[in-house]
C-alpha positions as CSV (number, residue, x, y, z in Angstrom):
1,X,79.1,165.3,121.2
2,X,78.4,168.9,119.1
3,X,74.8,170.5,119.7
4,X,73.5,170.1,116.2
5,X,74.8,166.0,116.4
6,X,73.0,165.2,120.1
7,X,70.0,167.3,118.5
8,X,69.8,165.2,115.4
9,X,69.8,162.1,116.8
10,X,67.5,162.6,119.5
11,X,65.1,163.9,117.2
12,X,65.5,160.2,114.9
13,X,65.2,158.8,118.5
14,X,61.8,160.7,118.9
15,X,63.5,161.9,122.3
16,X,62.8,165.5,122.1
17,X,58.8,165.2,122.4
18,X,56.4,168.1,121.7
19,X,59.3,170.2,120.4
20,X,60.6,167.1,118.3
21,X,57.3,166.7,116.7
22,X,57.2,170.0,115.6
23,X,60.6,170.1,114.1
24,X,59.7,166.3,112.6
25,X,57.1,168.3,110.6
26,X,59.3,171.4,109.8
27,X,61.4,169.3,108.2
28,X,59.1,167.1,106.2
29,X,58.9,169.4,103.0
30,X,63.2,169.1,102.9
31,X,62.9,165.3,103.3
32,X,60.5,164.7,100.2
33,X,62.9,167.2,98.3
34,X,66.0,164.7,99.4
35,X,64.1,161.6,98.5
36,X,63.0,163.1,95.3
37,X,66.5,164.2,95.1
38,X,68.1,160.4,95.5
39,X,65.0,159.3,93.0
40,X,66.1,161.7,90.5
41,X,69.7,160.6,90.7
42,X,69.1,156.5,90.9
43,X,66.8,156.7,88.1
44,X,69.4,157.9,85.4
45,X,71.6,154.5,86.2
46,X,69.0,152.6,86.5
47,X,67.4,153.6,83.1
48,X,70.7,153.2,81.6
49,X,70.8,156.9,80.3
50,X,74.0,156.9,82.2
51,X,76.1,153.8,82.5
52,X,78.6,153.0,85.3
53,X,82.7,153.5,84.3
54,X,84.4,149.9,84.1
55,X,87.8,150.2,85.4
56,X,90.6,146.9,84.4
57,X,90.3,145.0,87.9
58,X,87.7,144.0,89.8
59,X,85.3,146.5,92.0
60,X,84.0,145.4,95.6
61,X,82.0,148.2,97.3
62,X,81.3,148.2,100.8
63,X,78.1,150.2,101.8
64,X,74.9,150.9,103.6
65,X,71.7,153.3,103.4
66,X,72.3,154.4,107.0
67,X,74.3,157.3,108.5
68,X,76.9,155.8,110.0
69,X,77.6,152.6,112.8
70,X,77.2,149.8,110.4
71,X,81.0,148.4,110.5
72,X,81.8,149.7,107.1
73,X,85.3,150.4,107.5
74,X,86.3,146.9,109.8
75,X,84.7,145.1,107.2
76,X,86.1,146.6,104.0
77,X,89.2,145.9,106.0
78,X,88.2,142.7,106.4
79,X,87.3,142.0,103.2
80,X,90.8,143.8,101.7
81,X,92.8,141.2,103.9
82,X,91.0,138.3,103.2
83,X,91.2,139.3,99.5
84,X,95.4,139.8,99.8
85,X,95.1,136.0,101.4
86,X,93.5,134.9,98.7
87,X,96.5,136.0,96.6
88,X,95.3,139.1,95.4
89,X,96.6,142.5,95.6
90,X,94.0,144.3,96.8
91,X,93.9,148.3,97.7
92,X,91.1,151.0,99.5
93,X,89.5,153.5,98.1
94,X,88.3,155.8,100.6
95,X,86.2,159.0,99.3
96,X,88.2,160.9,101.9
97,X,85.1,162.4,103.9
98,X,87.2,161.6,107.6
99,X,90.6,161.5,107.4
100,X,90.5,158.7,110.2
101,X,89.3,155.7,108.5
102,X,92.2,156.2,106.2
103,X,94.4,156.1,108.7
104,X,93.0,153.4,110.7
105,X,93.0,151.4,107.2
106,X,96.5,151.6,107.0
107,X,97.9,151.0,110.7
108,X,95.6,148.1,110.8
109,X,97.5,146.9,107.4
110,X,100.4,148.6,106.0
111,X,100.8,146.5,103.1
112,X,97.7,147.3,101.9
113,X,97.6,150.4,100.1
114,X,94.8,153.4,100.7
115,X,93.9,155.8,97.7
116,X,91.6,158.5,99.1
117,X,90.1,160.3,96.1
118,X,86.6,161.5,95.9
119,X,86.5,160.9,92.0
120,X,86.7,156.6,92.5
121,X,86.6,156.4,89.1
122,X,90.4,158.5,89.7
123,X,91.3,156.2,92.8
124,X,90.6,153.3,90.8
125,X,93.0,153.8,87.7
126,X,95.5,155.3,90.1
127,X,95.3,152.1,92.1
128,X,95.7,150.0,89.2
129,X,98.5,151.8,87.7
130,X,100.2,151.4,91.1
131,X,99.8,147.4,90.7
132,X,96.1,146.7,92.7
133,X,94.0,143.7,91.2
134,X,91.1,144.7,93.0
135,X,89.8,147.7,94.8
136,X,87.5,147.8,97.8
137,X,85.9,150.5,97.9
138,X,84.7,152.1,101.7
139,X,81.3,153.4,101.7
140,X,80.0,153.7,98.3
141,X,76.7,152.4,97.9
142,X,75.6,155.5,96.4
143,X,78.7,156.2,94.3
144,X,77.5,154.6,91.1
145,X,79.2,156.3,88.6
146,X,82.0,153.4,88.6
147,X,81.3,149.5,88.2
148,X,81.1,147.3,90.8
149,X,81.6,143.5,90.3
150,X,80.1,143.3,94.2
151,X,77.9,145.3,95.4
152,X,78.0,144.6,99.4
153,X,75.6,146.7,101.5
154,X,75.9,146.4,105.2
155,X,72.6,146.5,107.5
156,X,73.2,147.2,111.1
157,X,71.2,144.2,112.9
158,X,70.6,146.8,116.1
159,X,69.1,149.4,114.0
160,X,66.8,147.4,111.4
161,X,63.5,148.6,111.7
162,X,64.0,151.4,114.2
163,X,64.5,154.4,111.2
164,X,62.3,154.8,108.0
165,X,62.9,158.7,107.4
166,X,65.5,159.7,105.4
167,X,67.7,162.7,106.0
168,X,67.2,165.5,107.6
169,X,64.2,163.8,109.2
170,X,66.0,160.6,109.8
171,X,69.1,158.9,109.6
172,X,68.5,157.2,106.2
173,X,70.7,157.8,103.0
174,X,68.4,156.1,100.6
175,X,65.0,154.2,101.3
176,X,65.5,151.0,102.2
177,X,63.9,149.7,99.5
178,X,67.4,151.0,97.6
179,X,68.5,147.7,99.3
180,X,67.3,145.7,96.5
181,X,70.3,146.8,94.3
182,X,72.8,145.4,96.5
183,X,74.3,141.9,95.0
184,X,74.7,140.6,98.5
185,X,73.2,142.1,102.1
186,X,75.8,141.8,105.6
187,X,73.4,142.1,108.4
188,X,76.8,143.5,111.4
189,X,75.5,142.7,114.9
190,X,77.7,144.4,117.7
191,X,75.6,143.6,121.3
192,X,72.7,142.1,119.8
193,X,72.0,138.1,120.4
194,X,72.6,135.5,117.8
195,X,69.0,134.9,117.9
196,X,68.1,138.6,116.8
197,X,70.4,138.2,114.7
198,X,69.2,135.4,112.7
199,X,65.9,137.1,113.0
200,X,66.5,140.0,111.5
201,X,68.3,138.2,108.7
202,X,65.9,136.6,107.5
203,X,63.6,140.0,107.6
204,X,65.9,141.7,106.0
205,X,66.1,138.7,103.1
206,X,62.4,138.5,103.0
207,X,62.4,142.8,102.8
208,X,65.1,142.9,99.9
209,X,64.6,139.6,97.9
210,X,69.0,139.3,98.0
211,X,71.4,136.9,99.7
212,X,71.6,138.1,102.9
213,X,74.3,136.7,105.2
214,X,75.5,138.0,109.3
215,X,78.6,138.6,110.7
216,X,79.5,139.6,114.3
217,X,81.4,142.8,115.1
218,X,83.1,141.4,118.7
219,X,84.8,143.6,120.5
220,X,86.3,141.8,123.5
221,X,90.2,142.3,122.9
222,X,91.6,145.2,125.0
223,X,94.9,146.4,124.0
224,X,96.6,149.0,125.9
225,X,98.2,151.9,123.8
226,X,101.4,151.6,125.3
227,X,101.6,147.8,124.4
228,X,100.2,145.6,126.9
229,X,97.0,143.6,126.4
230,X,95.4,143.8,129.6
231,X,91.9,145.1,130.6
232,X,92.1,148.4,132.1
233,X,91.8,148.1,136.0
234,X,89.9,150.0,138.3
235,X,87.8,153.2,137.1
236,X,87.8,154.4,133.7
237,X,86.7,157.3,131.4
238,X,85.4,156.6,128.3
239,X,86.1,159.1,125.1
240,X,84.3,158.4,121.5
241,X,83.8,160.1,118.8
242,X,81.6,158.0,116.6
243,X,78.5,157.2,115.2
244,X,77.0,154.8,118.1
245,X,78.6,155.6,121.4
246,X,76.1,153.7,123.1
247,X,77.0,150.7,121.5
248,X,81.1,151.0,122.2
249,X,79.8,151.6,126.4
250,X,77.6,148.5,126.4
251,X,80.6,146.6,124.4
252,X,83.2,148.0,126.8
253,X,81.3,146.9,129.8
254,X,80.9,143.8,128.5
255,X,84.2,143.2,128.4
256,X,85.5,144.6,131.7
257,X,85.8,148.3,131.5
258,X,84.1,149.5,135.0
259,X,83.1,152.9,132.8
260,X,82.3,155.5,135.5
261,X,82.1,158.8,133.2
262,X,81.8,159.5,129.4
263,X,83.2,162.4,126.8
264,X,81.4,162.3,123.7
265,X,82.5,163.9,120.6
266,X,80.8,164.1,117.1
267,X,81.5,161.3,114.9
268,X,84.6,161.6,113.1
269,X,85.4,164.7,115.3
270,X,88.7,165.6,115.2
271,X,90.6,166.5,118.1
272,X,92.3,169.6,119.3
273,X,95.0,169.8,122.1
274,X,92.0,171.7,123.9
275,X,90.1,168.3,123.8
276,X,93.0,166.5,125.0
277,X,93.5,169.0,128.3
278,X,89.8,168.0,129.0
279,X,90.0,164.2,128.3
280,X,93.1,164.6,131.4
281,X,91.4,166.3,133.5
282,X,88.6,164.2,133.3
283,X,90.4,161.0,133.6
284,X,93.3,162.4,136.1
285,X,94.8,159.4,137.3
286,X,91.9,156.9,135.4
287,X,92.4,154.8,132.8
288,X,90.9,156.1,129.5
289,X,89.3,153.5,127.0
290,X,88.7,154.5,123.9
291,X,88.2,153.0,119.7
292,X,90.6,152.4,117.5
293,X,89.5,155.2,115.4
294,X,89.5,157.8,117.7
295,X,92.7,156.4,118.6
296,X,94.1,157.6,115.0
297,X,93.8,161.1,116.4
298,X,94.7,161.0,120.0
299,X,97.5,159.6,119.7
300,X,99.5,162.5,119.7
301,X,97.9,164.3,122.6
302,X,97.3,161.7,125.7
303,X,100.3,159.3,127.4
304,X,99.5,155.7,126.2
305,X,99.8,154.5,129.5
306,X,96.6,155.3,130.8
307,X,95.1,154.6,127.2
308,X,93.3,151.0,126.5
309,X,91.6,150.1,123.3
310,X,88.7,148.0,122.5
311,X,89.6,146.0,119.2
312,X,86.6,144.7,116.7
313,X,87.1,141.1,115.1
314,X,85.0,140.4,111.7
315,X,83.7,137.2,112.2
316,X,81.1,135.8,109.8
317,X,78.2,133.7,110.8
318,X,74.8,132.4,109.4
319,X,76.0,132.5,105.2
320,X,79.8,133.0,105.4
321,X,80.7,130.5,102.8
322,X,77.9,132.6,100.8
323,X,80.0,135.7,101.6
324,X,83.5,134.1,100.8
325,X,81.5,132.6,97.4
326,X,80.7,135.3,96.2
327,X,84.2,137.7,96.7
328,X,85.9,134.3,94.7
329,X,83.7,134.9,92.3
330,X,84.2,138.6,91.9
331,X,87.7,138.3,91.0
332,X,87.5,135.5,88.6
């Protein structure tokens, strides 16, 4: 993980102590100029001096008000395939910020297509001219400038109530009172307990004043790069690159990865063969575990032998016939 990553989140983490509280206050006069900022921006849709661009299909967005780890590109995929099993013809739009959730979107579903525009509004109408009745769109809560027939913003249940600062200070887009302009809140547990889980729900219902509905983010399913679906056996190096390493370790313990050293990268990080010489000398004759999506970019450097990869399932829970409600309902 890059300096300026580790440093960030240990300061949200309150890990860096006397020299963290003296940066937390440095930084206090750029946070009330980004939350002003947002306030400025949200308050010209919201007044309805400027009104959101209607495109000719329907207009699921998939977001949160965090930085990162809440599942939004497993569940936009999700929501794309359980969309094209309806019958529909759904596609992606990706802003095209990390070139790897792209590409994870379409090895995960190849008949789904993947527009990556940073102008939606652009993605959108090329998608439709291409033959898409509805769009998905990946992390866009704060893209308002098109329509959105669902507004879906996901809150991670491991995280709720740990961060109230927004950037630089903290992790936060938006306030979470923003939350309130969802349509529908996806609380996405990954190790937490149903039981925090339901908790938390309800918290973040009580918070928001939306339907709020959980789904679990399990990742138990090893599949080895080469082809196999075994576990990994004996020893194993783990290599991320994403927002919650923490989270993937406790996850890839849990399902039988005896993890006995870490390489961390910054999330999204792309990798350089000079990465890949250090991931094998690390691991030498260990098996590697890795994510999907740092898989997307190490593909081409490491022998997928010695490469196992921990898959995530979307499975919804307390409210999922709310959820699949209210996409039927969006494409009406």
């Amino acid at each position: 993980m890059s300096s300026f990553d580790d440093l960030a989140r240990r300061l949200w983490s309150g890990d860096l102590g006397a020299a963290g509280r003296l940066l937390d206050g440095a930084l206090a006069p750029a946070e009330a100029a980004y939350r002003a900022g947002v306030a400025a921006r949200n308050s010209v849709y919201d007044s309805g001096l400027v009104r959101p661009t209607r495109v000719a299909a329907p207009v699921i967005s998939i977001g949160n008000v965090a930085v990162g780890g809440t599942g939004k590109t497993p569940f936009a995929h999700w929501t794309a395939v359980t969309l094209r099993d309806m019958g529909e013809r759904p596609a992606i739009l990706h802003g095209g910020y990390a070139n790897d959730e792209p590409e994870l979107h379409r090895r995960w579903s190849p008949d789904i297509p993947v527009i990556v525009e940073r102008d939606r509004v652009l993605g959108a109408r090329r998608a439709i001219n291409e033959g898409a009745t509805v769009l998905v769109l990946d992390d866009a809560f704060q893209h308002r400038r098109i329509f959105r027939d669902l507004d879906i913003v996901l809150v991670s249940v491991e995280r709720w109530g740990h961060a109230t600062r927004v950037l630089p200070r903290g992790p936060l887009r938006e306030p979470t009172e923003a939350l309130a302009r969802a349509d529908l809140i996806v609380c996405t547990r990954k190790t937490a307990s149903a039981e925090e889980t339901h908790r938390v729900l309800h918290a973040v219902k009580a918070a928001a004043n939306r339907a709020t509905v959980s789904v679990h983010l399990s990742a138990s399913v090893w599949r080895h790069a080469a082809g196999t679906h075994d576990r990994p056996d004996g020893q194993a190096v783990l290599v991320a690159g994403i927002a919650e390493p923490a989270m993937f370790e406790e996850s890839a313990r849990a399902a039988g990865a005896d993890v006995a050293q870490r390489l961390l990268f910054p999330d999204h990080h792309e990798y350089t063969a000079a990465d890949a010489a250090r991931i094998r000398a690390t691991a030498r004759e260990r098996a590697i575990v890795t994510t999907e999506k740092d898989w997307t970019k190490l593909d081409r450097f490491l022998d997928r032998s010695q490469v196992w990869l921990l898959t995530q399932t979307v499975i919804p829970e307390e409210g999922g016939a709310l959820l699949q409600a209210a996409l039927e309902k969006a494409v009406r």
